[in-house]
N, C-alpha and C positions, 0 to 999 in steps of 0.2 A: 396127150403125148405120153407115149411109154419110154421108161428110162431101164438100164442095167449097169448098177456100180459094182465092177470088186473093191475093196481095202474099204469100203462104207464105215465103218468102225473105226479106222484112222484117224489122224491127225489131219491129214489134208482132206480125208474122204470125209467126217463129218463138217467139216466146213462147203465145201459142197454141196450137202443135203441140204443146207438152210440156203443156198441159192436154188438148187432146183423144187424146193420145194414154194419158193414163191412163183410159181410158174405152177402152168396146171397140167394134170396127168398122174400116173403112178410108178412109183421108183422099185424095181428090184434089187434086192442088195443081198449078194453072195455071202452068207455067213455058217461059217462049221458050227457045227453039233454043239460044240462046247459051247458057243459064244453067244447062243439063243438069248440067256440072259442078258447078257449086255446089251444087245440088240434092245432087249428088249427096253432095259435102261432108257438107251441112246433114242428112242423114240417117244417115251416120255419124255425124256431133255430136251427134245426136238418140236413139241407140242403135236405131232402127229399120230393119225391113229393107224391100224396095222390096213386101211385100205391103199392107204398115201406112200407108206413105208411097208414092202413087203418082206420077209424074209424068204430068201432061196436057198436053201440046206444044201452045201457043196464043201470040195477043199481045193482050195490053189495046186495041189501036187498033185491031182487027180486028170486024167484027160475030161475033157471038156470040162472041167472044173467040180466034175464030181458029180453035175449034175443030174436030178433022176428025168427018163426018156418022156414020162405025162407032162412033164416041168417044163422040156425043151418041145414038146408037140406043142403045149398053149402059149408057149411067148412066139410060135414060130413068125413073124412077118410081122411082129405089134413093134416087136424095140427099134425106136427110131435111134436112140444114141448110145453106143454101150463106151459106159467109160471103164478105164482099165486104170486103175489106183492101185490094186494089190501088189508089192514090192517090199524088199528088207533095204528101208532107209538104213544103213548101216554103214559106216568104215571100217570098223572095227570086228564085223563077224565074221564067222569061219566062210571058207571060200565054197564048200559044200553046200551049207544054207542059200548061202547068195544065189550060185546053180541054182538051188531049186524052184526058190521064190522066183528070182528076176527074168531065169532065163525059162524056165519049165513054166511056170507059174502061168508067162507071157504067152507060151507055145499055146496051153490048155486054155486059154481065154480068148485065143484065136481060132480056135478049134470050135468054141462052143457058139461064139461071133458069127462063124462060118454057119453050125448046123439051123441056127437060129435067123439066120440071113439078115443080122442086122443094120441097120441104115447105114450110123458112121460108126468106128471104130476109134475111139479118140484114146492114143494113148501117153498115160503120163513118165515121160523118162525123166532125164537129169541131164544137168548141165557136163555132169558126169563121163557122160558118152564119147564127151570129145576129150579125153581122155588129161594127156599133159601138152594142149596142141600148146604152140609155142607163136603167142600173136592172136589176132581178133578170128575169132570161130563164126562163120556167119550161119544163119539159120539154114541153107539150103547145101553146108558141108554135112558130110558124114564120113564116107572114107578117108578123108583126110587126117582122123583122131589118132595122136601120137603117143604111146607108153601109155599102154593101156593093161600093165603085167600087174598094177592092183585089182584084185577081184572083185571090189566091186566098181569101180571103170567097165573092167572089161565084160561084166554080168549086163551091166547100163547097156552098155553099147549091143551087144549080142542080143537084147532084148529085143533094143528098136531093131537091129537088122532082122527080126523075123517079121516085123511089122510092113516095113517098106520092101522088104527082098519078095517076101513068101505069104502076102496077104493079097487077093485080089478083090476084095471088096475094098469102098471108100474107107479112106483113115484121115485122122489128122491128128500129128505128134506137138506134145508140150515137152517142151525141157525148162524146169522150172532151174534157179539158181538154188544157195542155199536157204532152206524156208524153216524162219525162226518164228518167234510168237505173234500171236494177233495186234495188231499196232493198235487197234482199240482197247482192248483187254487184260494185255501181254500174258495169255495163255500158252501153253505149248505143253505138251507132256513128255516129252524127258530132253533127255540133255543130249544135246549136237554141237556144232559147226564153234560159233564163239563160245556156245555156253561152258564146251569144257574150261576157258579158262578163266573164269567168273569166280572160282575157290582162290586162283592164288590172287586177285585184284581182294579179294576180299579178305584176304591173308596180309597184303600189304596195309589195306584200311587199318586192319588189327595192329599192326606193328608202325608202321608213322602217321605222322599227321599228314593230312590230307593238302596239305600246302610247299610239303616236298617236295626237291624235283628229283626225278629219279632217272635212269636208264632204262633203254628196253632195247628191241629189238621191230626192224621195219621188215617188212616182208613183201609178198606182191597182193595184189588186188583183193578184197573176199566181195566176191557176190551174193548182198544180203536180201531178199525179200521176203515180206509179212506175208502170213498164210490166207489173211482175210485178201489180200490186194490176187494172190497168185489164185484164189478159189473163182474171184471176182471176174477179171479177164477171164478165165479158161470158161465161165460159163457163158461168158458173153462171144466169145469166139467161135465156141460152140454150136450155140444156133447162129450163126451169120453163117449166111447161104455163098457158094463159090471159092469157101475156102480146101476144100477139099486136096489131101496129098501134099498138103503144106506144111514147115515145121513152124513153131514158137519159143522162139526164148523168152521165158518169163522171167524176164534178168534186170537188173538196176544199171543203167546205160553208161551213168556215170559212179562206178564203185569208188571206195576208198580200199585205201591201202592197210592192213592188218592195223598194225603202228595205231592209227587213225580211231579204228573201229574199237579198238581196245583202250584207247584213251575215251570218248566217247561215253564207254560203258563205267570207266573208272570215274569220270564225273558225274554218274548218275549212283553210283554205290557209295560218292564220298571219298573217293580214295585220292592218292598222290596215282598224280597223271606221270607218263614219260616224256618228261621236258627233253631227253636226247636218245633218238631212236639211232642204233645203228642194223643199218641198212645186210640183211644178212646173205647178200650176193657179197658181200667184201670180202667170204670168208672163198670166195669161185675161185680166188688165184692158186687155193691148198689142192692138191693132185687129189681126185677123189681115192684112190689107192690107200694113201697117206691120212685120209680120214678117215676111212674106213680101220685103217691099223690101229690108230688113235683109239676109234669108238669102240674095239674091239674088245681091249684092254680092260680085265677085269675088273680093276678098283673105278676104271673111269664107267664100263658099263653100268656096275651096281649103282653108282652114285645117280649117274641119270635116270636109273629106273625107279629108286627110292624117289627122288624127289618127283618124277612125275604122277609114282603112286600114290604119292602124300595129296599131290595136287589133284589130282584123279584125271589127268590131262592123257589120253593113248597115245604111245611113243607110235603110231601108225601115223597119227594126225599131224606131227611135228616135220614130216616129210611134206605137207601141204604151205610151209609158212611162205618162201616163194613161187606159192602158183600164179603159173605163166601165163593163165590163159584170158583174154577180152572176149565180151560175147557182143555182136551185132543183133541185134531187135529192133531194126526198122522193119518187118513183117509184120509183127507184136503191134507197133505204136502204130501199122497203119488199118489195121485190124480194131483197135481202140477207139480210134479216132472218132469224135463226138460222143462218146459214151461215156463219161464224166468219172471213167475208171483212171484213177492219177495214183500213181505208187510215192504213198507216204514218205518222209525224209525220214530219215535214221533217228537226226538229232531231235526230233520233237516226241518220238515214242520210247527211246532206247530207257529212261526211265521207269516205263511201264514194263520193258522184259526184265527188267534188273528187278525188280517191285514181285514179280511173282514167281522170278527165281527165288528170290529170299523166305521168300514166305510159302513155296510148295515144293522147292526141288533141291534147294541147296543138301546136299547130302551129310553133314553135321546136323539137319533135323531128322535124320534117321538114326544117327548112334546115339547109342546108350548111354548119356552124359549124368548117368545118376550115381551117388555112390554105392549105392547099391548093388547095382548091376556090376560093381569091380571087387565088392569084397564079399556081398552074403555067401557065409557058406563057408571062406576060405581063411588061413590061420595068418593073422597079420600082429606082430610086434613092435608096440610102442615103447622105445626106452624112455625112462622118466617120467613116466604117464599117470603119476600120482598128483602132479601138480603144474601151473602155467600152460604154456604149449600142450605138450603131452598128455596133462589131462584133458584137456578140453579140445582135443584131436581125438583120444580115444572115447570122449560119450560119446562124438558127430561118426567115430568108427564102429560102435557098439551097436548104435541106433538103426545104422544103416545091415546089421546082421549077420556079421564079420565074428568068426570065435576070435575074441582080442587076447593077447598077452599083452598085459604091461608088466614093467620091472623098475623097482628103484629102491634106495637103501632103504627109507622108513618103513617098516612096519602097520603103523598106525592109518599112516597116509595110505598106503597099499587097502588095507582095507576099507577104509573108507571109501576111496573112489570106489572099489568093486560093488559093495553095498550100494552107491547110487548109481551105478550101471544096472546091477542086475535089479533094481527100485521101478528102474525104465523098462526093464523085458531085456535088457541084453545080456549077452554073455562073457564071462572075463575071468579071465585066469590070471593070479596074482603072483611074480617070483618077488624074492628078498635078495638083491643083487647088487654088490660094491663091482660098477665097471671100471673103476682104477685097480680094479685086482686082476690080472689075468687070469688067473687061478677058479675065481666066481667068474670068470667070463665064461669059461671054459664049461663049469656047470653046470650054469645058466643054459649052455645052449645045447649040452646032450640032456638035461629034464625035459627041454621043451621035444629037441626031435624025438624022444621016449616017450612023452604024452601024447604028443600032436603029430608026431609021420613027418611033417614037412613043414616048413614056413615058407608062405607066398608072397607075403610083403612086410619088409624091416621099412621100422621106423626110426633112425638113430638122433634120436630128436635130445637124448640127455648131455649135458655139457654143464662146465663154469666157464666163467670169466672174471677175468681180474684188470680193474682198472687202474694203471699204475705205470708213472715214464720211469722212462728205462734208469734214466740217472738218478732214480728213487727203489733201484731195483739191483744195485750190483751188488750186495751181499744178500739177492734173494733168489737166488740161481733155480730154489725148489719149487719157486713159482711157475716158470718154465718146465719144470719135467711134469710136476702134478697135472697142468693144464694139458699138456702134450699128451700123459698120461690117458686120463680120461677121455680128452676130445678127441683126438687120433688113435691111441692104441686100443682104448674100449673099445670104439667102433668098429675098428678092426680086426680086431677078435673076433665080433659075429658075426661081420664079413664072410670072414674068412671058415667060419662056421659054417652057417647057412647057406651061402653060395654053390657048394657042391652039389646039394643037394636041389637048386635050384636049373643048376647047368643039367644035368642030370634032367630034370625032367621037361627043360626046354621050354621056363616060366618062372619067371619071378623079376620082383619088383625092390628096388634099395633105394630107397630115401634118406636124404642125408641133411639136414639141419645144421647149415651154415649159416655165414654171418653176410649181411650187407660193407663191413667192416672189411672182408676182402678184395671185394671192390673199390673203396673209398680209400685204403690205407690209414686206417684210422690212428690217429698217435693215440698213445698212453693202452693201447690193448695190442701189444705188440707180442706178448704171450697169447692172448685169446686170437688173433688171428693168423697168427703164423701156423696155430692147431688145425682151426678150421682149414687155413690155405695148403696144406699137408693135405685131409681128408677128402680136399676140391681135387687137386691131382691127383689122389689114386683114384679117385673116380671116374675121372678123364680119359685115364690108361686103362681101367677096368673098363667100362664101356667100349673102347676102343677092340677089346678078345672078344669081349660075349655080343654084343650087338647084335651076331647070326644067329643067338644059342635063344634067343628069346626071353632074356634076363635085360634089365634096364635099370639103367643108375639116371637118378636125379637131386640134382643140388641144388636146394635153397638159400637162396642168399636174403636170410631173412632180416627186415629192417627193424630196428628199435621196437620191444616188445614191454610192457607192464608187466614183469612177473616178478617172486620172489630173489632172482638172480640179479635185478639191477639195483635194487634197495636198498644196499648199501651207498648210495652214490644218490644221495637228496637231491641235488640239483635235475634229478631226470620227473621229479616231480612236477615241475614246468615246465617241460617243454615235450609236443607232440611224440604220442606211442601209436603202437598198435595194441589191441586189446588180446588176451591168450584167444579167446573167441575167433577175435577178425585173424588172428595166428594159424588159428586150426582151421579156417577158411580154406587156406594157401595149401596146407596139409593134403587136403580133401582136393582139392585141384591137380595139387601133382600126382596123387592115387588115381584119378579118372583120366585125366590128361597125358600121361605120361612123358611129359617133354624131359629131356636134359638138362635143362636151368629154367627155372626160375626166379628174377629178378622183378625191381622197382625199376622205372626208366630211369631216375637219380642213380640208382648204382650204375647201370649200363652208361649210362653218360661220365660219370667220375672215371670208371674204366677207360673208355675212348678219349675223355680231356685229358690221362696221364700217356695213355700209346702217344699222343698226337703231341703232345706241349707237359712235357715235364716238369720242367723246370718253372713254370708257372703254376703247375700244379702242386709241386713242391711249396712255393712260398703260400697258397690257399692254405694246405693243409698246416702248415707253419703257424700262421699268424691263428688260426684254429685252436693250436695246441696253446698259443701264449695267451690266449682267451677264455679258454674253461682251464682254470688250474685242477690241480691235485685235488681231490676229497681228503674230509677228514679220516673216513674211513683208512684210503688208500694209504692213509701216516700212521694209523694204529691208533687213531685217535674215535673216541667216540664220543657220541652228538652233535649237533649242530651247530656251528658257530655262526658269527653274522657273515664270516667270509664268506660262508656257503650260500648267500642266498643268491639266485641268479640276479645279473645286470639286465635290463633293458638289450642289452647290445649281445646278450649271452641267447637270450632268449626270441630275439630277429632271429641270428647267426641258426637258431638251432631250426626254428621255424621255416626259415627258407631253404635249409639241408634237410629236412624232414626223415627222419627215420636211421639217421647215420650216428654211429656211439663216439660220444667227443667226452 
């Protein structure tokens, strides 16, 4: 038996091959010039050799498909079945492509059907066709398909009408449903139908516990079928005799509902399901007018386009969430019938498509998540990067190929760290710089745009803090400005510096080394976080101008760190740190990452325990403060007394707060 595939090379066409190639005969397969190779690939992957898999040099845009006239004299009267695969699965492409592939593509492979007088003509549409009918679409509707003004609907549909209108040899049409991965395999090569929204179920995994309930949204029906079950039937349909002129829904009889299919997938990724879907026909009662006014509106446009581009979800596909349409496939199931072809359950494979999204398609295994790839090359400043944090931010920035500035008052320090950067192979440029000076701020940052042309990413990682209650603090008013001083105004100085020159070229990156303390409300650093909480809001407001301009602010809300800075305060000897190292981790994250915040779930949770319940949160933080007292330090006092040593109850309290400055 002779066979003629177009799309052979495809997703659904090479699953096909491995049915008709267990049957006997030799398969023609339409493949361009370019794709020889692959072809050729695809028939070693296939275990065939080129008598079984033939290639036929053609192009889908071409009349009769491209084919050359010696090609179409020797298939003439052999092809008993020419299948028609070639089509742009797409929602999302231009309306011109679609034309060509769906509708032209369809013409020329009826064309070459015709010169070739092949047997049957079997061709693969979409469920597509029948456009946005409204209610059960049976197999033997076709004019009846309603709003059909997206392109590719109406390419679908224009296709099969030249099949059934203007074909006068035997045909028989399949309209497959949406066809996702192999339910044995869970292969598929790119991303469709559900899969676009597999990033943000995975984005939720990321962000809660998997035993959350959460909200969503219900939608109408999606019609899912595995590509192995939709290859299976069409080949068997295929050759059974007296089917001729008849259509197939290769469709799942009974769908679920959006809502359904996405929880589903959320159990198999691990994530928080939608314990309460609201049903997004509630929203029918709003005069479409009135939403369209809504959707129109600048700030609400961007916002939905940002988040869907985050999500990589096409604002085309979000028009699909209540589709209307049932399909009838009692043609299909009587077509089947004793052939042991059973369309797999969702719930037993949905695992397996999740399983090799992860692991071939998720699009985060295509960025660049190295540090590398965000600073070689580019002029980045660490303030205070002689010691703690900052030093140990800037060798994991030096390493990674970054020309680094660091700055901080010591001298000695300064050299040092450069010496064991450039020990390592990197590079580092050393200023001498009091950021409580305005004055040296100001110097600091015309030497640097004088040596360096630009900076692409600050680091304002240099800060004090002083641990000290406030009723231990009213004739120390200096502690307040110096802290202020330095955390806030330093920082702001090179802000305010740098940043022009950042807008300006429509790039650059501010990092800003806060405290976890702003979120917690920590007593006795009531100077040290009132700075930091100053430096959190200009950044808020500043992101809020530049956001379009290609500049990005990010605030860490950094938890309890081991450096030189808490030392004076013995008691933090026992109780849980972070190391400068695992510090400069966090560093290195927000440089690749570039989020907005980052935090400890402990801060974000202190945050939302005082929004929610203050005054409970008040008496926590309370009984907090009457429990780790004053240091000796904090009184002027030096060394250790026995008061200093932590309690048992000092060292729960800090253990179970982990990472917050008490």
């Amino acid at each position: 038996m002779t066979y003629f595939v177009t799309g052979a090379t495809g997703f659904i066409g090479r699953h096909l091959l491995e049915r008709l190639l267990e049957r006997q005969g030799t398969i023609h397969c339409l493949v361009r010039k370019e794709s020889l190779a692959k072809f050729k690939a695809l028939r070693e992957e296939l275990g065939a050799d080129e008598k079984r898999l033939v290639a036929v040099v053609g192009d889908l845009s071409k009349p009769k498909l491209g084919v050359a006239p010696a090609t179409q004299k020797e298939l003439a009267g052999k092809v008993k079945h020419f299948f028609h695969l070639a089509a742009l699965y797409d929602l999302v492409a231009d309306e011109r492509s679609q034309v060509v592939a769906n509708v032209e593509g369809t013409r020329h492979a009826l064309e070459l059907a015709e010169a070739i007088r092949a047997g049957c003509f079997h061709h693969v549409s979409s469920i597509a066709a029948a456009g946005l009918y409204p209610g059960v679409f049976r197999e033997d509707m076709f004019d009846e398909a309603e709003e059909l003004d997206h392109p590719y609907f109406r390419t679908k549909h224009d296709s099969e009408a030249l099949v059934r209108k203007h074909y006068a040899r035997p045909y028989r049409v399949y309209r497959p449903g949406i066809v996702i991965g192999d339910s044995r395999t869970g292969v598929i090569d790119k991303i469709d139908g559900p899969y676009y929204f597999f990033r943000l179920i995975k984005k939720m995994r990321e962000t809660l516990p998997p035993w959350m309930p959460t909200i969503g949204l219900e939608g109408g029906r999606i019609n899912l079928v595995p590509v192995d079950w939709v290859t299976a039937a069409m080949d068997h349909i295929a050759h059974k005799t007296g089917l001729d002129g008849h259509t197939f829904h290769l469709t799942d009889p009974a769908p679920r509902r959006i809502g359904e299919v996405l929880n589903l997938f959320a159990r198999a990724g691990h994530a928080p399901q939608m314990t309460m879907r609201l049903d997004a026909r509630m929203f029918g009662f709003i005069p479409g007018s009135l939403r369209a006014a809504i959707g129109s509106l600048p700030p609400v446009r961007r916002v939905v386009n940002v988040l869907l581009r985050d999500l990589g979800i096409p604002a085309s596909v979000m028009k699909f969430i209540n589709y209307p349409t049932r399909f009838d496939c009692r043609e299909t199931e009587r077509a089947l019938k004793g052939s042991r072809i059973r369309l797999p359950k969702l719930d037993d494979y949905a695992w397996r498509l999740w399983d090799y999204w992860e692991r071939h398609l998720d699009p985060d295994l295509f960025v660049d998540h190295s540090l590398g790839g965000k600073v070689k090359g580019r002029v980045v400043v660490v303030t205070g990067g002689s010691s703690g944090i900052g030093k140990a931010a800037a060798l994991k920035i030096a390493a990674a190929g970054a020309r680094l500035v660091i700055c901080a008052r010591g001298a000695d320090e300064l050299a040092e760290t450069k010496k064991e950067i450039e020990a390592a192979g990197g590079t580092c440029h050393t200023y001498q710089v009091d950021l409580a000076d305005m004055a040296s701020c100001d110097a600091f940052v015309a030497q640097v745009l004088a040596d360096h042309g630009a900076v692409d990413i600050l680091v304002n990682n240099a800060g004090r803090s002083i641990r000290r209650a406030i009723s231990a603090s009213y004739d120390r008013f200096h502690d307040f400005e110096r802290t202020m001083q330095l955390n806030y105004f330093g920082a702001l100085r090179l802000i305010m510096g740098f940043l022009p020159g950042m807008a300006e070229r429509h790039r650059g990156h501010i990092i800003n080394i806060s405290s976890i303390g702003v979120l917690t409300n920590s007593p006795r650093f009531s100077a040290y976080v009132a700075s930091k909480a100053a430096l959190d809001a200009f950044s808020r407001c500043a992101q809020a101008e530049y956001s379009d301009n290609g500049v990005s602010f990010t605030t860490i809300n950094m938890p309890l760190v081991k450096t030189p800075m808490i030392a004076p305060t013995k008691m933090y000897e026992s109780v849980p740190t972070l190391s400068p190292d695992e510090a400069a981790d966090i560093v290195v994250e927000a440089i690749v990452e570039r989020p907005v915040r980052i935090a400890t779930r402990l801060g974000t949770f202190a945050q939302v325990f005082y929004a929610l319940a203050p005054r409970v949160y008040e008496i926590v933080m309370n009984t907090a403060f009457r429990l780790f007292p004053d240091s000796q330090a904090s009184k002027g006092m030096k060394g250790r007394s026995e008061a200093e040593q932590p309690t048992s109850e000092q060292i729960a309290f800090a253990a179970l707060m982990r990472g917050v400055h008490w």
